[in-house]
GUPA-271233 format. One record per residue (C-alpha): y, z, x. Coordinates in steps of 0.25 Angstrom, whole numbers, padded with zeros to 4 digits, always signed. Each point is the difference from the previous one (the first is absolute). Example, Ala and Ser with C-alpha at 12.3 -4.5 7.8 and 13.67 -1.06 7.14 Angstrom:
% residues 2
-0018+0031+0049
+0014-0002+0006
% end
This chain:
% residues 54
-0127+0047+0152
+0006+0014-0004
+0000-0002-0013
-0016-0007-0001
-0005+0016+0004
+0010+0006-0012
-0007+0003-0011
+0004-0005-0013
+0003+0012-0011
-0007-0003-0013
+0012-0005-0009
-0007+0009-0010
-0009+0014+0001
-0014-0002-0006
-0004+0010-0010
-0011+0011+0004
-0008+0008-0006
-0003+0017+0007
-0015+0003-0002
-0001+0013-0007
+0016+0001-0007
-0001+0008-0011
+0007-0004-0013
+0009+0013+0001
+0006-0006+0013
+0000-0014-0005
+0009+0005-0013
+0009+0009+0009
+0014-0006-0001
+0007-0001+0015
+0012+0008+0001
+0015-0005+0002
-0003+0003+0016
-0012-0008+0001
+0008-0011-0007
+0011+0002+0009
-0009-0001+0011
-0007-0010-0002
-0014+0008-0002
-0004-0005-0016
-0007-0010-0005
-0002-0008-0013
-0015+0003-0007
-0007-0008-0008
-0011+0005-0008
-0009-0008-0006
-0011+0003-0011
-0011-0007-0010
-0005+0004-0013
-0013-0001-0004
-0006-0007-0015
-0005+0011-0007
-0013-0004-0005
-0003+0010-0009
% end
């Protein structure tokens, strides 16, 4: 019965997004201390062109 109140860690973190980034801070690079630490995270950035109907 213990172990029916634990709750299951997720197996794998779900990406978020933090209203209001800026791109400077996105395009920052971690330092080897936050590696180390445990405090960086991988960015994907994704983007779309546009026809030029001109």
């Amino acid at each position: 019965m213990k172990d029916e109140q634990k709750n299951p860690k997720p197996s794998r973190r779900q990406p978020t997004v933090a209203p209001g980034i800026t791109d400077e801070a996105i395009e920052k690079d971690a330092t080897k201390e936050e590696i180390r630490k445990g405090k960086s995270t991988s960015v994907t950035r994704l983007g779309w062109e546009t026809p030029d109907n001109t």
